[in-house]
The first five atom37 places (N, CA, C, CB, O) and aatype in JSON, in Angstrom:
{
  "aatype": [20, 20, 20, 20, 20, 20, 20, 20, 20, 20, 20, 20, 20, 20, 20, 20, 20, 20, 20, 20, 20, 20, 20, 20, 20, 20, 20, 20, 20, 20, 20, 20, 20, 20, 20, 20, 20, 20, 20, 20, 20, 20, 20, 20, 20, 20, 20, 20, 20, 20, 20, 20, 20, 20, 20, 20, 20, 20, 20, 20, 20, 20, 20, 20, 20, 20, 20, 20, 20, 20, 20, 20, 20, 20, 20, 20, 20, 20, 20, 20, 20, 20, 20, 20, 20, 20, 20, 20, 20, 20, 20, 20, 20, 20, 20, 20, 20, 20, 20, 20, 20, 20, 20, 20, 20, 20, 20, 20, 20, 20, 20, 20, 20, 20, 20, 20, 20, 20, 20, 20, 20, 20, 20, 20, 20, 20, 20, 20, 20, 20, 20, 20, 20, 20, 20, 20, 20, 20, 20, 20],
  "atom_mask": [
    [1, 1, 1, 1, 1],
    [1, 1, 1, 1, 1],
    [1, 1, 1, 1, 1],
    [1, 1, 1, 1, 1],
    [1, 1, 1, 1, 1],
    [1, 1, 1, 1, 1],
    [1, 1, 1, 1, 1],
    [1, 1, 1, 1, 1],
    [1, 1, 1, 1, 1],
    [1, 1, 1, 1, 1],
    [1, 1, 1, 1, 1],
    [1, 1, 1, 1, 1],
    [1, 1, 1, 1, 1],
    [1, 1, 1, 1, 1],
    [1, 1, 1, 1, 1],
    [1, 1, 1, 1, 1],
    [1, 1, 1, 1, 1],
    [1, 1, 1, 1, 1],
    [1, 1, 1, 1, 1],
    [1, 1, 1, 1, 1],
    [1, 1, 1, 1, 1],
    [1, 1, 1, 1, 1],
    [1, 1, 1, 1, 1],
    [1, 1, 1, 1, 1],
    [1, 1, 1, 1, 1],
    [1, 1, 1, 1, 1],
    [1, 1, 1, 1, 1],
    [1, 1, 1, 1, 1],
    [1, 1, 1, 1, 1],
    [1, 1, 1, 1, 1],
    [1, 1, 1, 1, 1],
    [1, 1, 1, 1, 1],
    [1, 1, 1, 1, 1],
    [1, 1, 1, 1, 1],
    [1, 1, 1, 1, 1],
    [1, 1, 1, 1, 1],
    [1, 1, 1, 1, 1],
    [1, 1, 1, 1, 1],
    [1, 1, 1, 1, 1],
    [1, 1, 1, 1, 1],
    [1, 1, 1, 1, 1],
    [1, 1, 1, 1, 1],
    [1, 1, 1, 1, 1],
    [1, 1, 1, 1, 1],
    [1, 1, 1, 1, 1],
    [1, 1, 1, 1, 1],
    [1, 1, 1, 1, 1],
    [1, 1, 1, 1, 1],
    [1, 1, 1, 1, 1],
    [1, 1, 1, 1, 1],
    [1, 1, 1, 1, 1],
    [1, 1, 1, 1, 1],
    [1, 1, 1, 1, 1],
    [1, 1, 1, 1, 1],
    [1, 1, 1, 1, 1],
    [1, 1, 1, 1, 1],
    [1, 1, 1, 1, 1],
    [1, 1, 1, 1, 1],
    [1, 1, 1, 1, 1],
    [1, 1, 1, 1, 1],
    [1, 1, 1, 1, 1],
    [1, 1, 1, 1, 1],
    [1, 1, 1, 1, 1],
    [1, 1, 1, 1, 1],
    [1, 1, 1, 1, 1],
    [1, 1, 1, 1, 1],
    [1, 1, 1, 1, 1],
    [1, 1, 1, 1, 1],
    [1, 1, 1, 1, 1],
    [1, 1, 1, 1, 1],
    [1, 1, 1, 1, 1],
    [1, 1, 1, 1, 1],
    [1, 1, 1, 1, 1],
    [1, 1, 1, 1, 1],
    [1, 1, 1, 1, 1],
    [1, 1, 1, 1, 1],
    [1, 1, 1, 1, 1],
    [1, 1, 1, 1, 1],
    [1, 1, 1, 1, 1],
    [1, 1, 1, 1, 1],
    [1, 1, 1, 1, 1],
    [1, 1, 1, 1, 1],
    [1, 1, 1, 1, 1],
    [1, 1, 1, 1, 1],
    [1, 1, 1, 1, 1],
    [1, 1, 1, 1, 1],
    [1, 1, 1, 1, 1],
    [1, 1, 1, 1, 1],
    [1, 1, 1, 1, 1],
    [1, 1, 1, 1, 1],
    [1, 1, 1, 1, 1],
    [1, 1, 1, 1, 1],
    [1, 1, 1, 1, 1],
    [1, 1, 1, 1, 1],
    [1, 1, 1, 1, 1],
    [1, 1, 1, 1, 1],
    [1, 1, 1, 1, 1],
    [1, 1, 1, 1, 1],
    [1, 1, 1, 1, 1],
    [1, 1, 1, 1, 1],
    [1, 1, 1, 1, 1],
    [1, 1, 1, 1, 1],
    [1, 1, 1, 1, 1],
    [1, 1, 1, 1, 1],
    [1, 1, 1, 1, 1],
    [1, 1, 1, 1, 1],
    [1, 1, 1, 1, 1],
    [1, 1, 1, 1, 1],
    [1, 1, 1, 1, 1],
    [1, 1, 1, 1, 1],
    [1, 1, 1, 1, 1],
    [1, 1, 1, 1, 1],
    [1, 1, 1, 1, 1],
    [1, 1, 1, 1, 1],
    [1, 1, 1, 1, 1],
    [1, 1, 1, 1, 1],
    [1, 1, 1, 1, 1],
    [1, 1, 1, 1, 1],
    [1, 1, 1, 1, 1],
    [1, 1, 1, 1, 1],
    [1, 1, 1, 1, 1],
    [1, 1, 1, 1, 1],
    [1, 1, 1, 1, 1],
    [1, 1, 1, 1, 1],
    [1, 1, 1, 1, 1],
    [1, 1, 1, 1, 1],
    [1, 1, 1, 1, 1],
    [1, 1, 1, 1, 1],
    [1, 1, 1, 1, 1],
    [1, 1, 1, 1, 1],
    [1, 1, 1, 1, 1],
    [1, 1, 1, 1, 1],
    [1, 1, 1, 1, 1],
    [1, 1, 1, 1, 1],
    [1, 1, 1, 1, 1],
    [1, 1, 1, 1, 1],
    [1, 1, 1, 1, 1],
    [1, 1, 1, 1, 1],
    [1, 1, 1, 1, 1],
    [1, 1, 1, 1, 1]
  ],
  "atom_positions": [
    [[27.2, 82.79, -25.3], [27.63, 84.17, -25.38], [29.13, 84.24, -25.62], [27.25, 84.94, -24.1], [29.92, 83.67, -24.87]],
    [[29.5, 84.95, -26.68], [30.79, 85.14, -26.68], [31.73, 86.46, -26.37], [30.98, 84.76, -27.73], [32.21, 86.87, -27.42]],
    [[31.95, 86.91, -25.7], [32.23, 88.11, -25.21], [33.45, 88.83, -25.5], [32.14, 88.01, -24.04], [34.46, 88.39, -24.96]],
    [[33.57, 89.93, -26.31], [34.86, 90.09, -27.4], [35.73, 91.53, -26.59], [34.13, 90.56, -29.46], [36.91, 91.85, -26.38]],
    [[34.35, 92.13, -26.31], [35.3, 93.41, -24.74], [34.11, 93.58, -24.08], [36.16, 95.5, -25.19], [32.96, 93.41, -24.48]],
    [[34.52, 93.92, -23.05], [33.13, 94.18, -22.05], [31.8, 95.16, -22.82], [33.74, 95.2, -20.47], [30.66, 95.15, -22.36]],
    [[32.12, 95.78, -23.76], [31.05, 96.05, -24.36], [30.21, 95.43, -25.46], [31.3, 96.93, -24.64], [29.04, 95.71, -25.72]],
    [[31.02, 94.51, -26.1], [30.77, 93.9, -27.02], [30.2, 93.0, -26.73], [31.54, 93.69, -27.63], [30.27, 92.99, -25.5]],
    [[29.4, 91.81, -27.17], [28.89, 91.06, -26.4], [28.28, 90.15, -27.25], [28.16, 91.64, -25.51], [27.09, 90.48, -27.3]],
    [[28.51, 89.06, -28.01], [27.8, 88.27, -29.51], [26.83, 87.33, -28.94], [29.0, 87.25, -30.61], [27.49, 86.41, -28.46]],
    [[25.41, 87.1, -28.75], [24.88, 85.96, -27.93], [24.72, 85.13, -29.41], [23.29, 86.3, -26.8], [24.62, 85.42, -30.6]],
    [[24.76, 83.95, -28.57], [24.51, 82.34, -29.45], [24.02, 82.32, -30.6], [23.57, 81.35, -28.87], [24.71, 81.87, -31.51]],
    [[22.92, 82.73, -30.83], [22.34, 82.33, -31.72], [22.41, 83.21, -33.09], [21.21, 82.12, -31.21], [21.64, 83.03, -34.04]],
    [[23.49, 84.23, -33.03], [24.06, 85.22, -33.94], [25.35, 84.13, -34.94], [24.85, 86.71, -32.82], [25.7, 84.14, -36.12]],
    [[25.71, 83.34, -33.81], [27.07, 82.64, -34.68], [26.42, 80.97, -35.03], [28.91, 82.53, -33.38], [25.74, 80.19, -34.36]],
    [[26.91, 80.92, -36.19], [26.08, 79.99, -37.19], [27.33, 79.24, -37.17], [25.37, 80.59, -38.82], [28.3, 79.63, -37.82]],
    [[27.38, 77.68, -36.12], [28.44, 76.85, -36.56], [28.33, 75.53, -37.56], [28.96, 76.46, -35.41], [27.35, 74.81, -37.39]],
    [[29.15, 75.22, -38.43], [28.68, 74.05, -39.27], [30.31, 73.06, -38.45], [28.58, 74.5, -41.58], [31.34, 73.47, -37.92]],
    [[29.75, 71.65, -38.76], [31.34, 70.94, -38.53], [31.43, 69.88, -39.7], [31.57, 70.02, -36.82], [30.55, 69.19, -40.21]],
    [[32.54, 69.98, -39.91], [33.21, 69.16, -41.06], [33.94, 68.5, -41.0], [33.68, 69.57, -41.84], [34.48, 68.39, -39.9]],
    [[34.4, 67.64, -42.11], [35.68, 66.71, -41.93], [37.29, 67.22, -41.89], [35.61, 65.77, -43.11], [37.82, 67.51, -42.96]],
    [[37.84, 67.31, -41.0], [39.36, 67.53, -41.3], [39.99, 66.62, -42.12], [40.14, 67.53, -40.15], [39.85, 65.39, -42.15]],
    [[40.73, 67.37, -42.82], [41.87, 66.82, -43.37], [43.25, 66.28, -42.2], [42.32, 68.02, -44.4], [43.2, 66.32, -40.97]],
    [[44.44, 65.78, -43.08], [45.27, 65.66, -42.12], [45.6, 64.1, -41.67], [44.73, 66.46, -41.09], [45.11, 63.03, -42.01]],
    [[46.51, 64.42, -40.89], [47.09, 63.13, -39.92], [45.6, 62.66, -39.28], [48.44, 63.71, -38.45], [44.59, 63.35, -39.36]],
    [[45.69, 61.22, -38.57], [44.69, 61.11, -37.95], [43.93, 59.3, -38.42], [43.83, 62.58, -38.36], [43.1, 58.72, -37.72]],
    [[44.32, 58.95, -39.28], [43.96, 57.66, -40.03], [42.56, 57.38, -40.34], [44.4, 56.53, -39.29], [42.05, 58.3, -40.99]],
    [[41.71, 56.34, -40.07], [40.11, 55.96, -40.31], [39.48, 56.97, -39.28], [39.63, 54.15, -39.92], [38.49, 57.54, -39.74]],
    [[39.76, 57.27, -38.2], [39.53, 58.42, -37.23], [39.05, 59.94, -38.22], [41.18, 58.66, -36.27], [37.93, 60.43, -38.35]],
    [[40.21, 60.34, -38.71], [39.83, 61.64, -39.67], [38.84, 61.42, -40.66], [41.03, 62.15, -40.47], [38.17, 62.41, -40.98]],
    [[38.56, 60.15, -41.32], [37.14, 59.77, -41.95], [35.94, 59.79, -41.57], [37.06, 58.78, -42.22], [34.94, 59.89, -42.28]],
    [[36.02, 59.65, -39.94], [35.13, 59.31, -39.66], [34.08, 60.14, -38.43], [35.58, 58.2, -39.53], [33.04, 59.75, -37.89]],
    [[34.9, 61.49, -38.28], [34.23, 62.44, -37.32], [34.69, 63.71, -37.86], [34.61, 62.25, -35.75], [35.74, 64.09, -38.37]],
    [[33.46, 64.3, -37.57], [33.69, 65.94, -37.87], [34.42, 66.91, -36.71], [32.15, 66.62, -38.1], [33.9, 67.44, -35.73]],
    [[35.72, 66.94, -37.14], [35.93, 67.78, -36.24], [36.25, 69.0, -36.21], [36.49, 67.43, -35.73], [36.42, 69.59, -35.14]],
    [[36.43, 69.72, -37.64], [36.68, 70.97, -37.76], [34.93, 71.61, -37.64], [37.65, 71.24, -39.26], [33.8, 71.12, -37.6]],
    [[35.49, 72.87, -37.62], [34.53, 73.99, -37.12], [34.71, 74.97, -38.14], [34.83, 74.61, -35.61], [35.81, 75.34, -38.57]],
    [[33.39, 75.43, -38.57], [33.32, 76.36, -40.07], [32.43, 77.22, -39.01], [32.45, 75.61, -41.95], [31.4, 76.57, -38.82]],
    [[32.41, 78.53, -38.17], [32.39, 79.82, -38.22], [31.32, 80.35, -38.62], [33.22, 80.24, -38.83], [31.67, 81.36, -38.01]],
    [[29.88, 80.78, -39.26], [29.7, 82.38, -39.59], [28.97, 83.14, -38.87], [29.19, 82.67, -40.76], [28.0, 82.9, -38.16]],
    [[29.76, 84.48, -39.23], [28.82, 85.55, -38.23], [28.26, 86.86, -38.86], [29.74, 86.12, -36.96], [28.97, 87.86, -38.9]],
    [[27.29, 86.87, -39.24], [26.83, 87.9, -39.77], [26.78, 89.63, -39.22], [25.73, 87.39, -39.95], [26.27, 90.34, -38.36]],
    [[28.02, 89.7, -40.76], [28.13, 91.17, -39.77], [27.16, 92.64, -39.94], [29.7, 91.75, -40.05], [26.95, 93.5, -39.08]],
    [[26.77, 92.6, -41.08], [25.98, 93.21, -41.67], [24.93, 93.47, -40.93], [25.74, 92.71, -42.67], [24.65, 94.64, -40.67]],
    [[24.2, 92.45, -40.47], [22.52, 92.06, -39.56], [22.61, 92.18, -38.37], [21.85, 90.57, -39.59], [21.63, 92.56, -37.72]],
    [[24.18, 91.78, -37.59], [24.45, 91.57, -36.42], [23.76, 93.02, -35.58], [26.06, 91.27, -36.36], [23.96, 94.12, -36.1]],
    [[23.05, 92.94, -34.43], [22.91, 93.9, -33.84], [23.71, 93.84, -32.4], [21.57, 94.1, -33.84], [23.41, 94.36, -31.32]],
    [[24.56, 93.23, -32.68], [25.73, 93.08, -31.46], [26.78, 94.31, -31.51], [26.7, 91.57, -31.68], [27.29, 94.92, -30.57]],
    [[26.9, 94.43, -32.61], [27.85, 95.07, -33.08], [27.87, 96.93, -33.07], [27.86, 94.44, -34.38], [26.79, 97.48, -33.3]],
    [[28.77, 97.57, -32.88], [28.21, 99.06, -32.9], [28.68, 99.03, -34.43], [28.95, 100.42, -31.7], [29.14, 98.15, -35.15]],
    [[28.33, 100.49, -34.61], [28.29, 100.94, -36.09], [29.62, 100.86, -36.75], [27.79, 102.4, -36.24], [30.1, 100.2, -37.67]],
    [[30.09, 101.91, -35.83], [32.05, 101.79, -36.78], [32.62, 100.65, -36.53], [33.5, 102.95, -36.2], [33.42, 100.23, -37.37]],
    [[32.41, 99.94, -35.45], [33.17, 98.46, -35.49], [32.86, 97.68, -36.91], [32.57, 97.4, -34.11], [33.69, 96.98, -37.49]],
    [[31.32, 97.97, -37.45], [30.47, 97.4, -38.62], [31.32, 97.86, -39.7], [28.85, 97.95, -38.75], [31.84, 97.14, -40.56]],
    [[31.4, 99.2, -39.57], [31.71, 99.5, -41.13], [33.37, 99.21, -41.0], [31.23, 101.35, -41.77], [33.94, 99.04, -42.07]],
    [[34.1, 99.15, -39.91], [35.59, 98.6, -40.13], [36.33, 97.64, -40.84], [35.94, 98.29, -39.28], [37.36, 97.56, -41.51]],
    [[34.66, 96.37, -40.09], [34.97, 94.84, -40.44], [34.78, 94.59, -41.92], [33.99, 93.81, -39.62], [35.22, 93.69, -42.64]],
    [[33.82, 95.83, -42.24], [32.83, 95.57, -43.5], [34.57, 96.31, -44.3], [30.67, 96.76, -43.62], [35.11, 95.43, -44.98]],
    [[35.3, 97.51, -44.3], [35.75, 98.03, -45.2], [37.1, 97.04, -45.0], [35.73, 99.63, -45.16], [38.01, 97.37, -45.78]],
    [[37.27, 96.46, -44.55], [38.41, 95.31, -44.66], [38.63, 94.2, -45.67], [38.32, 94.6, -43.58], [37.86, 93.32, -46.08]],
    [[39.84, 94.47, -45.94], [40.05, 93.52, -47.77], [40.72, 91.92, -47.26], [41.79, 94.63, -49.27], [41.87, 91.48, -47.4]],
    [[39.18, 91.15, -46.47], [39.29, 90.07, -45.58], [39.33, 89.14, -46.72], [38.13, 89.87, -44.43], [38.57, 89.56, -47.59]],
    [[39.97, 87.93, -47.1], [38.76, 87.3, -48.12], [37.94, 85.81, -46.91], [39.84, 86.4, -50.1], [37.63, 84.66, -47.2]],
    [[37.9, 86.2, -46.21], [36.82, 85.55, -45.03], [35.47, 85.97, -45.31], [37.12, 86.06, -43.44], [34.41, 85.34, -45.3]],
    [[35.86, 87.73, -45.67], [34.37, 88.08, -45.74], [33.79, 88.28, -47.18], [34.12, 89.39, -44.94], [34.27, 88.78, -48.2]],
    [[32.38, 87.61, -46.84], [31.53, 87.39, -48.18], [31.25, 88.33, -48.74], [30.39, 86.82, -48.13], [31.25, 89.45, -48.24]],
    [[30.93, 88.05, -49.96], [29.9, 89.5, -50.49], [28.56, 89.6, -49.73], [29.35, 89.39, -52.26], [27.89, 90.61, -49.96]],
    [[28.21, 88.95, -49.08], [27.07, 89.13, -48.49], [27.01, 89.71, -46.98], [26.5, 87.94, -48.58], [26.02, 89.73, -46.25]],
    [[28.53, 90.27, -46.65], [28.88, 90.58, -45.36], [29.02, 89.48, -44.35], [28.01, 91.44, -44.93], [28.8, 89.69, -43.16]],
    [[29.34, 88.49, -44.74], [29.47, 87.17, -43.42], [30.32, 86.68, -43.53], [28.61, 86.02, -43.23], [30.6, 85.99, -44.51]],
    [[31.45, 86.98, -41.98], [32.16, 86.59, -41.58], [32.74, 84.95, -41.65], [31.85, 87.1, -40.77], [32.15, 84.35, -40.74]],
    [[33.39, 84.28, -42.17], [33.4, 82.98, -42.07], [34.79, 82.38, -41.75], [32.86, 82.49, -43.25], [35.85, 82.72, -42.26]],
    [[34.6, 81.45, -40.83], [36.24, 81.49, -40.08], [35.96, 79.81, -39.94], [36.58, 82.68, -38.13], [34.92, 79.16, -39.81]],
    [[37.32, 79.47, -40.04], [37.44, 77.77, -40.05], [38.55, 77.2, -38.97], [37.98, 77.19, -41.7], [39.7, 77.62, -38.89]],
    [[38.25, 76.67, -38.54], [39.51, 76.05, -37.46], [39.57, 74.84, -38.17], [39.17, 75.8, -35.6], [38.71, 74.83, -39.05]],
    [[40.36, 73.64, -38.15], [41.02, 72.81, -38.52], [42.0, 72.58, -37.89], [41.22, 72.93, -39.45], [42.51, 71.6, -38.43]],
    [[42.82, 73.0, -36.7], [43.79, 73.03, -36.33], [44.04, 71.6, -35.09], [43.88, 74.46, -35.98], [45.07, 70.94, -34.98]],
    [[43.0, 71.47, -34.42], [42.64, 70.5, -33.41], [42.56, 69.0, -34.34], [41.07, 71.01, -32.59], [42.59, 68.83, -35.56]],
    [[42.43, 67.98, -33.15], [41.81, 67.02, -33.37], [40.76, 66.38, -32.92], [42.38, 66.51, -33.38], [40.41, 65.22, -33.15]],
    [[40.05, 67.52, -31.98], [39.33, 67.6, -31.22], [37.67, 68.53, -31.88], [40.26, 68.15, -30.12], [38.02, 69.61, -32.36]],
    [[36.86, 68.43, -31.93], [35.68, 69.3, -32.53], [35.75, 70.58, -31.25], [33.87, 68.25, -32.64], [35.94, 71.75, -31.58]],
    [[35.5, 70.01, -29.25], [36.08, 70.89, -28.93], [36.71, 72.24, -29.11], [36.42, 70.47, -28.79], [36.24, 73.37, -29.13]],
    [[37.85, 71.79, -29.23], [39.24, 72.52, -28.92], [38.98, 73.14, -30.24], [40.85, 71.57, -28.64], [39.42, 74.27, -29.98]],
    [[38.52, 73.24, -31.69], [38.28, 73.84, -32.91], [37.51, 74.82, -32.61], [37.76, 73.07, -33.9], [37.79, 75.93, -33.07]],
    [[36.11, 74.63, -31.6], [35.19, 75.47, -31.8], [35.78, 76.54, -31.18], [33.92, 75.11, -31.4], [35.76, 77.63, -31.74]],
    [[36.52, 76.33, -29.64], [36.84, 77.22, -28.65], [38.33, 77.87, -29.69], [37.12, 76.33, -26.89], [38.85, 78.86, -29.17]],
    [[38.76, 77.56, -30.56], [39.97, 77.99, -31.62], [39.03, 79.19, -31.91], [40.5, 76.8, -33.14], [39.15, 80.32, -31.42]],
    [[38.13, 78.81, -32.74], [37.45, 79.35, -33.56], [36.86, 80.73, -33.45], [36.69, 78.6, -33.72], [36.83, 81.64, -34.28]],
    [[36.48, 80.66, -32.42], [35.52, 81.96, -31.48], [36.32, 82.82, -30.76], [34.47, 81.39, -30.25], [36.0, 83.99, -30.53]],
    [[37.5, 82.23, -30.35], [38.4, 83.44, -30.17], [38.92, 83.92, -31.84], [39.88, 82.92, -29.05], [39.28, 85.1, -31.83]],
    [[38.98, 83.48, -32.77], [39.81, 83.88, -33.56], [38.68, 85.1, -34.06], [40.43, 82.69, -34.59], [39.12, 86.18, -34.47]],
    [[37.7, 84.92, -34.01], [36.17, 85.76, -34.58], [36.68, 86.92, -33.52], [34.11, 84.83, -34.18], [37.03, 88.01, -33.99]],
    [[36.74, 86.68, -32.04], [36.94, 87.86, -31.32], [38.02, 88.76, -31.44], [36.94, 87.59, -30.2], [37.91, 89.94, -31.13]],
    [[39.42, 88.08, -32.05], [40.18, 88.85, -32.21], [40.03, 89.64, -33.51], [41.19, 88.28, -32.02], [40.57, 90.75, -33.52]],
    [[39.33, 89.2, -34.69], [39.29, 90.01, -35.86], [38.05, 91.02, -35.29], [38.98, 89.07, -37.4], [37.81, 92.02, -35.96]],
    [[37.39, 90.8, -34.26], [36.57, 92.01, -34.09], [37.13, 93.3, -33.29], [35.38, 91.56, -33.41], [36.93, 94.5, -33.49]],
    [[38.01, 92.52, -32.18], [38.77, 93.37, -30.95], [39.56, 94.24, -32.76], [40.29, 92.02, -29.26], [39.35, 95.45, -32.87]],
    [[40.06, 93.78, -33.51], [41.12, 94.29, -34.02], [40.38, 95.57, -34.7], [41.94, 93.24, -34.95], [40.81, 96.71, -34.84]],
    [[39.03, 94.97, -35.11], [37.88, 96.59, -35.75], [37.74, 97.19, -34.81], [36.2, 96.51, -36.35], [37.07, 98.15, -35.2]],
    [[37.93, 97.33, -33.66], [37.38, 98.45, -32.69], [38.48, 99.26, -32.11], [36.55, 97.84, -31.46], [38.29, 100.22, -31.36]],
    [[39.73, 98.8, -32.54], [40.48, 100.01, -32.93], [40.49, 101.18, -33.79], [41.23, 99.69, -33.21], [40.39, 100.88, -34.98]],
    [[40.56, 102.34, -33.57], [40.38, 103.41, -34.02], [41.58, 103.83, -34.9], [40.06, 104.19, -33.0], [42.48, 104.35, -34.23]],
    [[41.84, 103.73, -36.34], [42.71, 104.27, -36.71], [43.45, 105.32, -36.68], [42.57, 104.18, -37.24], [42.59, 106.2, -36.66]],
    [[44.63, 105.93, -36.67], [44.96, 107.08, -36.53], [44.85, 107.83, -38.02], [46.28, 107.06, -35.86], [45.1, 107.34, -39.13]],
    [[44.35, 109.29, -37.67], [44.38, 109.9, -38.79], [45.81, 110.31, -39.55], [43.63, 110.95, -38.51], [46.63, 110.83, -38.8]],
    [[46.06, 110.19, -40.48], [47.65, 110.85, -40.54], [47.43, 111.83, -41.06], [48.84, 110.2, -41.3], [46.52, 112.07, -41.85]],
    [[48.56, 112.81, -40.53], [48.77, 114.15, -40.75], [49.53, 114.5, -41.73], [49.19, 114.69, -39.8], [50.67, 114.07, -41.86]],
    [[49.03, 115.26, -42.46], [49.91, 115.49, -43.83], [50.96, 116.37, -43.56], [49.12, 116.11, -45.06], [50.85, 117.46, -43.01]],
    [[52.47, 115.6, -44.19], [53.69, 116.49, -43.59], [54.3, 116.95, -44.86], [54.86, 115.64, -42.58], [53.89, 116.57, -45.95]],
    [[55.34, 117.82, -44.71], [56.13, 118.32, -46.26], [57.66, 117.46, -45.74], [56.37, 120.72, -46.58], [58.06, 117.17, -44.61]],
    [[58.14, 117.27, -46.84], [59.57, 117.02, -46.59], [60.55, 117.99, -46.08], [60.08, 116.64, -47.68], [60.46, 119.18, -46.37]],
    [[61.58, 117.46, -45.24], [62.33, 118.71, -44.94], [63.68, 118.88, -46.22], [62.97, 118.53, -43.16], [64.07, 117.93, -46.9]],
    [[64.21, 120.23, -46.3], [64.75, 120.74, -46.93], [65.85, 119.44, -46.86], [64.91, 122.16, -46.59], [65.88, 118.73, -47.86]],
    [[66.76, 119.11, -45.7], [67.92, 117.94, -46.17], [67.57, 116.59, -46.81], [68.7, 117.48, -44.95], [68.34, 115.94, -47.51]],
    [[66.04, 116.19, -46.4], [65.69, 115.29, -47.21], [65.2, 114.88, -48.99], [65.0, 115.13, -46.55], [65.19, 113.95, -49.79]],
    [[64.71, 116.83, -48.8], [65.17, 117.02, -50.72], [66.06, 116.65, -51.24], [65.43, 118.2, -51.33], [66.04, 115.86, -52.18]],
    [[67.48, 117.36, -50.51], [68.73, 117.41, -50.73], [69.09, 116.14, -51.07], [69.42, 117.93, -49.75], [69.79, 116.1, -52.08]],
    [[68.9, 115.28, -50.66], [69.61, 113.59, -50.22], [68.58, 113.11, -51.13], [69.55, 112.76, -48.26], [68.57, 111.88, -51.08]],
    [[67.9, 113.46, -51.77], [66.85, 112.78, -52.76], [67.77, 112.99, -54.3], [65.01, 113.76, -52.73], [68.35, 112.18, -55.03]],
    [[67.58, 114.6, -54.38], [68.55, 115.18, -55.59], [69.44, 114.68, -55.87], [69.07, 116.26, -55.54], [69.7, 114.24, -56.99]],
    [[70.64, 114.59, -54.19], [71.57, 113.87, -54.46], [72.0, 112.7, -55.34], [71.69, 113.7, -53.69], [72.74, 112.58, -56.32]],
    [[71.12, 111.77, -54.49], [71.16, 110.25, -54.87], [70.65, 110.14, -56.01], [70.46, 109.31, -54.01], [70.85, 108.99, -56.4]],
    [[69.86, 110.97, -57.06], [69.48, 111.31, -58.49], [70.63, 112.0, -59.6], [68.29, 112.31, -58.32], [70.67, 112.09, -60.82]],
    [[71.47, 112.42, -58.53], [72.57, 113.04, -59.69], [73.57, 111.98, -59.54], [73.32, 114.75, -59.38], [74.18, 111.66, -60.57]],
    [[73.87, 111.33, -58.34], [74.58, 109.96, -58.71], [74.31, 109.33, -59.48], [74.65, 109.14, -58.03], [75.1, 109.19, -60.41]],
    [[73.32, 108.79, -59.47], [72.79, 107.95, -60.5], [72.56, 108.0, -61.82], [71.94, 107.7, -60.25], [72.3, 107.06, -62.58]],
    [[72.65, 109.13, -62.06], [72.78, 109.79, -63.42], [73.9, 109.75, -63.75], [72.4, 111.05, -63.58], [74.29, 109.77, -64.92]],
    [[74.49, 109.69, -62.9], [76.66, 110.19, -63.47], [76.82, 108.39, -63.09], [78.3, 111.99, -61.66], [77.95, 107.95, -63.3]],
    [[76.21, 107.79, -62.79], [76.47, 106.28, -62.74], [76.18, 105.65, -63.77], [75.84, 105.62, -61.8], [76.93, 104.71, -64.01]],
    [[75.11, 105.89, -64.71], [74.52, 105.71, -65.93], [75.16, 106.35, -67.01], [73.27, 106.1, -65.89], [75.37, 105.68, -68.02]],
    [[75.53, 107.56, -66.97], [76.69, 107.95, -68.1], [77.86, 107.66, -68.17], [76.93, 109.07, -68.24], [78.52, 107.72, -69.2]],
    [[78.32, 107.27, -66.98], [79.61, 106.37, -67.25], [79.54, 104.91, -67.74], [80.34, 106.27, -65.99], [80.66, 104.39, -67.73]],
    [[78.56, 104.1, -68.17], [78.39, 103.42, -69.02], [78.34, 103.54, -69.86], [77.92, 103.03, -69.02], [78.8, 102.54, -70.41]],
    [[77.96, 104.43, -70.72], [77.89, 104.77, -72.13], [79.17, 105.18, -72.7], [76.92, 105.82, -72.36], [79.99, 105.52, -71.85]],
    [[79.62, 105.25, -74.09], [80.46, 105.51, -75.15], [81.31, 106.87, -74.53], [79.53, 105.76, -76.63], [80.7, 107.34, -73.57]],
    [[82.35, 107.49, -74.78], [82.63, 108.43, -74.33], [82.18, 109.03, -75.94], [84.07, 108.49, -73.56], [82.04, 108.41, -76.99]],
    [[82.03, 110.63, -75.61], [81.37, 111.14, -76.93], [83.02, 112.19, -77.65], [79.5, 112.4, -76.41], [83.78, 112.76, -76.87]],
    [[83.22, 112.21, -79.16], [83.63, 112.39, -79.58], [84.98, 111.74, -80.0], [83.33, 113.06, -79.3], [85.52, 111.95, -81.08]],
    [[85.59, 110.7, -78.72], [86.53, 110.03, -79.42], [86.24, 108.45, -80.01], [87.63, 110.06, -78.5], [86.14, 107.4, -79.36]],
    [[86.15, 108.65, -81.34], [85.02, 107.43, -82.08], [86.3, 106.5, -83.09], [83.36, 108.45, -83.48], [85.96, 105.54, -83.79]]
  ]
}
């Protein structure tokens, strides 16, 4: 069970782990054991999940996540298979804790009148900054 907030709650057999070879430091050792941890969690199918947490994770421009909606997260960081998996599953919990934040709506504001001003401004400088580069006109 991996438990992401007290409501949330992912049991086992939802997260699909594969292990692989790390790259890296490590010598005939790194050849010869899998110790990274490849991640997936299906978010789409998941019935762990509430709805807007779903469509959060889903409207997120992750490239973790598949076209097929599955989550896929890699640790590599360890040298340990361990210490990768337990990497790993928090890192899944924090990209979920992070969907179950509620965005704020923003409120549509107008500019205030001095901030026109200081817009105009800095547009008529720049204009009289740009014509003073050019030719003066009539004495040729």
């Amino acid at each position: 069970m991996l438990t992401v907030t007290p409501s949330i709650i992912i049991p086992e057999p939802e997260l699909v782990e594969r292990f692989l070879r790390a790259d890296g430091p490590g010598g005939q050792h790194v050849n010869r054991t899998e110790s990274a941890v490849e991640l997936r969690f299906d978010v789409v199918n998941s019935p762990s999940l509430p709805d807007d947490v779903r469509e959060r994770l889903l409207a997120r421009a992750d490239r973790r996540l598949t076209t097929d909606g599955v989550l896929v997260i890699q640790a590599r960081r360890f040298r340990d298979q361990a210490r990768n998996r337990d990497d790993v599953r928090e890192r899944l919990a924090e990209v979920i804790r992070g969907a179950t934040i509620v965005p704020k709506k923003r409120l549509a504001t107008r500019p205030t009148r001095a901030s026109k001003e200081r817009r105009l401004a800095g547009k008529q400088q720049r204009g009289q900054v740009k014509a003073g580069r050019s030719r003066p006109k009539g004495d040729e």
